[in-house]
N, C-alpha and C positions, 0 to 999 in steps of 0.2 A: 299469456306471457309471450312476448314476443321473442321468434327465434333469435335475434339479433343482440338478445341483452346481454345476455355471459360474452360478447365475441372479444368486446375487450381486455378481458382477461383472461383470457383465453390466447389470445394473440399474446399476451404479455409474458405470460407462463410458458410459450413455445418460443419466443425472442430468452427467456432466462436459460434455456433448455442448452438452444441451440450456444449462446455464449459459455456456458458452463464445457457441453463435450466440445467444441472446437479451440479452447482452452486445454483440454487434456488431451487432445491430438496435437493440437501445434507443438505440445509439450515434448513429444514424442520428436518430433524434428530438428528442433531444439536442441537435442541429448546426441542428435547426431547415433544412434547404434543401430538404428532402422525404425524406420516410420510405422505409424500405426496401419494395419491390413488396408483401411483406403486410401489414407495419404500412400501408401506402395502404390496406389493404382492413380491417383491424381498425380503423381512426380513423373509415370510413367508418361502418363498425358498430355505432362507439361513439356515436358522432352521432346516428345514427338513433334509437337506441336510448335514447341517454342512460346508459349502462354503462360501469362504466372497462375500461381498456386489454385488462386482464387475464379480465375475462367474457367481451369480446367474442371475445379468441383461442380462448377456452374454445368457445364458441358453432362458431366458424368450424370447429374443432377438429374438432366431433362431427359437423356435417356434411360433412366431408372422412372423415371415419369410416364417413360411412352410405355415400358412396361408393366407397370401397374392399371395405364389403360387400359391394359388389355387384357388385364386378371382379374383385378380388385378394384374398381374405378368407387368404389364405397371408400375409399382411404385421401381419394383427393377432396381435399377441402381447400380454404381459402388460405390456410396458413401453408397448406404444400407449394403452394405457388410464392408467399410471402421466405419461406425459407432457400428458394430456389435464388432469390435476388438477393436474399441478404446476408447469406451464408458466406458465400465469395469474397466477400471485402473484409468479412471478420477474420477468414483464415486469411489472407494478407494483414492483416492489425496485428494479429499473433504473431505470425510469423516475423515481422518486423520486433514486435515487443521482445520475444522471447530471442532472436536475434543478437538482443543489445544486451541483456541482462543474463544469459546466462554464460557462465565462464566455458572459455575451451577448456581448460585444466579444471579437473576435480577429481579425488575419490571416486572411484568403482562403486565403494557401498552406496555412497549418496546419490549416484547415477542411477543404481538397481532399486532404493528408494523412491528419486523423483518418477522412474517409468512404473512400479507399482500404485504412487500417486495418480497418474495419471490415467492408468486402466480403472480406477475405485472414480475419477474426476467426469469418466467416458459415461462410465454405465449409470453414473448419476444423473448425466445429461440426457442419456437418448430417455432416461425412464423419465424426465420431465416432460420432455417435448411430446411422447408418446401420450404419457396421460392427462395431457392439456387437452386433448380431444379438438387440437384446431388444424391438426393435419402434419404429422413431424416431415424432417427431412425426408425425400423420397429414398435415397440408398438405408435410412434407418427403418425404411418402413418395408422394404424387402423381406426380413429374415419375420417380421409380426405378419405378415400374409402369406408366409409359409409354414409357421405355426398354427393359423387361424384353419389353413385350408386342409393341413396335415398335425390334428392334436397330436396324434402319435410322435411326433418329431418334436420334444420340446424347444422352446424359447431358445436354451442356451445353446443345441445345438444347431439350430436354422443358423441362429448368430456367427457359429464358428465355420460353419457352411460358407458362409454367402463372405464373410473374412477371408478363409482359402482362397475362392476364386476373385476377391479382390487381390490378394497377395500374387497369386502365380499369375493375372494376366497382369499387374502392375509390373510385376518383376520383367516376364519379356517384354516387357517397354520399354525396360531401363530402369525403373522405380527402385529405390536402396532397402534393401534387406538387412536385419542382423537382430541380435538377442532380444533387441525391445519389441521386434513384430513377432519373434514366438511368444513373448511374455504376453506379449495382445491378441495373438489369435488365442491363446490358452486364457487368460483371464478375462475378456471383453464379455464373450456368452453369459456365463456366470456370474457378470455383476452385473450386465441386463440384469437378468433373473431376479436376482436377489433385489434388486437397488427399483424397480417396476413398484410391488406394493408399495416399496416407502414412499416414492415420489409422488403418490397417489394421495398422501396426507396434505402436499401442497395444495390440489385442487379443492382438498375439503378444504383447507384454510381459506383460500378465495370464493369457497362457499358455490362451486359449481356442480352443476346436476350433471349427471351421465348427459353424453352426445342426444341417446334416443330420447332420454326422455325431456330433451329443452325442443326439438326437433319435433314433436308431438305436441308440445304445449301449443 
């Protein structure tokens, strides 16, 4: 069997991943009450910088890239580099969509509902992208290669780990804080966790073999 035959679905299932959570982060921006833990660090970047939304992810990207070179170089595959380019233009499309359609004026409840939405939206994304096995975003693959290297440290907490220090160096950048980024560093871990197995039913739907064993074939 050749290694190459799952790749396009495999690519596909990491392109649905990645448009699913960059849907429930832009969501977060959108709501205006503070950005989700990386969008804090991507606004921060943007500022800095002067770059829209979508370089700066890019930017942030490559060097979460350099650093898994340099740990876990088992994680880069052909979709990490595929997410590294395509990520950037989506969170500009969001950003734009979610721009025009959502009202300044709303309700509080329905504000505290769409940003609960969107943490349940996050942790559904990064568990596709993850278990597509074509390589997730690099900043998503951070908090699973510090899980992988330290069991002892679950999932959810790597997650809230590597959130904090998205949050506090976004913040001294300038990056916008407020109730929706603790609602996200507090629920994003946790529906990792949870939302991982399910998304796992996807790849059986598309009928793929674990990573090692098409790799072996």
């Amino acid at each position: 069997m050749s290694k190459l035959k799952f790749w396009p679905q495999r690519l596909l299932m990491l392109l649905i991943g990645v448009l699913v959570t960059e849907c429930g982060s832009q969501l977060f921006v959108a709501l205006d009450i503070g950005a989700d833990p990386f969008m804090v660090l991507v606004q921060g970047v943007s500022r800095v910088t002067g770059i829209s939304y979508g370089s700066s992810t890019t930017i942030i990207m490559l060097l979460c890239l350099l650093v898994i070179l340099l740990t876990d170089r088992r994680h880069i595959r052909p979709g990490t580099v595929f997410t590294m380019f395509c990520t950037g233009p989506i969170v500009d499309m969001y950003a734009t969509l979610f721009g025009r359609i959502i009202p300044d004026s709303r309700p509080l409840p329905l504000t505290l509902v769409l940003v609960a939405i969107g943490c349940v939206v996050v942790g559904i994304g990064i568990g596709i992208s993850v278990s597509s096995e074509a390589g997730a975003c690099t900043n998503d693959l951070i908090s699973v290669i510090v899980n992988e290297k330290k069991p002892t440290i679950q999932l959810r907490w790597a997650r809230m780990g590597w959130d904090a220090f998205c949050i506090v160096v976004g913040f001294c950048m300038g990056g916008t804080i407020g109730i929706g980024t603790v609602i996200a560093l507090t629920l994003y871990g946790p529906s990792l966790q949870f939302f991982l197995p399910v998304a796992k039913t996807i790849s059986r739907v598309l009928r793929l073999p674990a990573q090692q064993a098409s790799e072996a074939a």
